[in-house]
C-alpha positions in Angstrom: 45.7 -106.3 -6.5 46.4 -109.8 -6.2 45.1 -113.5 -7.0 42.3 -114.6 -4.7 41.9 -118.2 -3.8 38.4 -119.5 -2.3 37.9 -123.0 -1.4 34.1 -123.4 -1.2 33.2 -126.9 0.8 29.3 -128.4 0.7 27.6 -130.8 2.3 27.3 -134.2 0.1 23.7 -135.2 1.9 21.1 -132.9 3.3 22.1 -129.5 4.8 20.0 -129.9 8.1 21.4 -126.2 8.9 20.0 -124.9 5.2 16.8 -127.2 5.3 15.7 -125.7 9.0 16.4 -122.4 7.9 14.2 -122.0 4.8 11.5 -123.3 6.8 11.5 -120.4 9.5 12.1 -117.9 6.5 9.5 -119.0 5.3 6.7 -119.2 7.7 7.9 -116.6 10.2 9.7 -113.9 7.9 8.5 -110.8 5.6 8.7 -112.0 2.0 9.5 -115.4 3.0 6.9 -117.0 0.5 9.1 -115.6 -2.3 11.8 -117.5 -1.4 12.1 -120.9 -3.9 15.5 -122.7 -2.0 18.4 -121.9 0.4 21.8 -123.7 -0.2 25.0 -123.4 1.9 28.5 -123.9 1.5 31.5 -122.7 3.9 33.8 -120.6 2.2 37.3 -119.9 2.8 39.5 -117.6 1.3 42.5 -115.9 0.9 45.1 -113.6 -1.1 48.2 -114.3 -2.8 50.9 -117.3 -2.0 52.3 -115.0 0.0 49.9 -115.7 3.3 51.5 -119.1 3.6 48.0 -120.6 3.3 47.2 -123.1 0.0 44.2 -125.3 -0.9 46.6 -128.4 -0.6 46.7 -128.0 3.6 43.4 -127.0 4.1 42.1 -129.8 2.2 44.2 -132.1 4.6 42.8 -130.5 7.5 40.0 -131.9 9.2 38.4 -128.4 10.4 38.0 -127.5 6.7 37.1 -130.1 4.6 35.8 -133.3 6.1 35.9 -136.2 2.8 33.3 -138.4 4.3 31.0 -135.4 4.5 31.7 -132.8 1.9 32.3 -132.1 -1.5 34.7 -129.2 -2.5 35.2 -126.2 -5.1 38.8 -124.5 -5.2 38.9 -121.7 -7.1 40.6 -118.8 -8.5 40.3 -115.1 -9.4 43.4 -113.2 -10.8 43.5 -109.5 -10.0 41.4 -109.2 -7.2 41.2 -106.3 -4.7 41.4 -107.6 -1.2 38.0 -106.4 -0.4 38.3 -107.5 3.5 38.8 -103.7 5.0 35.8 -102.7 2.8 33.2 -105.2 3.9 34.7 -104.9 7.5 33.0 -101.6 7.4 29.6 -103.0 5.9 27.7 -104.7 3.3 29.3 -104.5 0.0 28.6 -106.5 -3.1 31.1 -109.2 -4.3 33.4 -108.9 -7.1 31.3 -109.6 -10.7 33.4 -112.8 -11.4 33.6 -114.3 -7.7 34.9 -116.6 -6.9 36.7 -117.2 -10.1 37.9 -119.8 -12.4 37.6 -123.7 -11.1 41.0 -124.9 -10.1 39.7 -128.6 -9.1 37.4 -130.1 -7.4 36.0 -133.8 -6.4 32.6 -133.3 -7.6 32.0 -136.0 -9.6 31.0 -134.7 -13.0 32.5 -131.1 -12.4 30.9 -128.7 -14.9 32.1 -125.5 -16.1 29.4 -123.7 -13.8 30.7 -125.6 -10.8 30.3 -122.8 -8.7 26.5 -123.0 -9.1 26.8 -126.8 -9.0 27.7 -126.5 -5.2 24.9 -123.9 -4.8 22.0 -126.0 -6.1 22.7 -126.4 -9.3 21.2 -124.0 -12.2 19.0 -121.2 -11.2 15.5 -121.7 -12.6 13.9 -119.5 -15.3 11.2 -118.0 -12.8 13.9 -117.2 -10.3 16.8 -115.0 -8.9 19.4 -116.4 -7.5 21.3 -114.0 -4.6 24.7 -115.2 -2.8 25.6 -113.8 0.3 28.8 -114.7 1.7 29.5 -113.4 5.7 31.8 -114.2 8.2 32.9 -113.1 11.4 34.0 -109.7 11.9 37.6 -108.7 13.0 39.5 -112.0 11.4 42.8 -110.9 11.3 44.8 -113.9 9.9 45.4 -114.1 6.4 42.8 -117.1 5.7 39.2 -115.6 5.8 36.9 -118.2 6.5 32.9 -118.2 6.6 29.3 -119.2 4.9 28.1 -118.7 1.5 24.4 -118.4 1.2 22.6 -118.5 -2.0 18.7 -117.2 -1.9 16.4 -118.8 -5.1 13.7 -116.2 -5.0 11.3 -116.6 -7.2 10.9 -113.6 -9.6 8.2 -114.7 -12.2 8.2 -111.0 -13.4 11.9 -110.8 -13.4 12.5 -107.8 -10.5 15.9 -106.0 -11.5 18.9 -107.7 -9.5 18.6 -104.8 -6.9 14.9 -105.5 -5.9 16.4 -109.2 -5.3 19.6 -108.5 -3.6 17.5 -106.0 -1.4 14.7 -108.8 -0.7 17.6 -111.4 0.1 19.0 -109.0 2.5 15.8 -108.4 4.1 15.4 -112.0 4.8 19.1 -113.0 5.6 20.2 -109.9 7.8 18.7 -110.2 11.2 17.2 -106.7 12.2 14.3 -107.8 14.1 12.0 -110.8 14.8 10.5 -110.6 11.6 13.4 -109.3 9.6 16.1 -111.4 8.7 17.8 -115.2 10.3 21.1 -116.1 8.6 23.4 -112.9 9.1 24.0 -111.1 12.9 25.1 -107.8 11.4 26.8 -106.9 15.2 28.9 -110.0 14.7 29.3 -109.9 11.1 30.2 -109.0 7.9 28.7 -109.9 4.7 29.0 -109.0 1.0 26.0 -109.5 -2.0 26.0 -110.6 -5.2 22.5 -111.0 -7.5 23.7 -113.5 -10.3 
């Protein structure tokens, strides 16, 4: 166990990447119509001081975090299992309290919910909101970096959080023309969370 620092960077205008994939998830994919928004953020993370990576340098580094173009979340979550092996080997759900307490940030404004603030802001009542963070498979340096997806489905009967992680996977993890757009399960990993 260890502390796990995430530094979660978003666009500041329109996501053209986010924006042209909820309109083919929509129109071309199985349970598409349920699906209310699609926000985006690149995540990158790692654990303990110890991997010589901090916040500080990938902040200064233009293939992170560009300040003309994004806004940024740095966060952290104390006793975390490195769960990098385990979602090497498959989809697994991310940790409860992922990605942790807010550090800083440039938002301006910054709630305590700035998490969701980077995703879209609050969740509406008729919906379920379901992250899904992937990346690349066999990263072997110490900084895993990647995209964070969050899926507002709309849920006006309120389906349990496994009926809406399992439709968000349906329409995130590619299986077939019909099945799936943002996650290539041959190249990637990818862990769930239904908040």
């Amino acid at each position: 166990m260890g502390k796990q620092t995430t530094l979660l960077t978003v666009h500041k205008g329109v996501d053209l990447h986010a924006a042209t994939a909820v309109r083919v998830m929509r129109d071309r994919l199985e349970g598409g119509d349920a699906l209310a928004a699609l926000y985006r953020c690149e995540c990158h993370t790692f654990w303990n001081q110890a991997s010589g990576v901090s916040v500080a340098e990938l902040l200064e580094v233009g293939r992170y975090f560009n300040p003309n173009k994004h806004h940024y979340g740095h966060f952290e979550l104390a006793d975390s299992e490195e769960w990098r092996a385990a979602a090497d080997s498959g989809s697994c759900e991310l940790p409860a309290d992922w990605p942790g307490a807010t550090v800083t940030s440039d938002v301006p404004n910054p709630t305590e919910a700035l998490y969701d603030q980077l995703l879209g802001g609050p969740v509406p009542d008729d919906c379920r909101a379901v992250d899904i963070c992937a990346w690349p498979l066999g990263q072997e340096r110490d900084l895993l970096s990647g995209v964070l997806w969050r899926l507002v489905l709309r849920a006006p009967d309120a389906p349990a959080c496994a009926q809406a992680a399992a439709l968000a996977e349906r329409l995130a993890v590619t299986r077939s023309g019909k099945v799936g757009l943002l996650v290539n399960p041959h190249m990637e990993s990818w862990l769930t969370a239904a908040r």
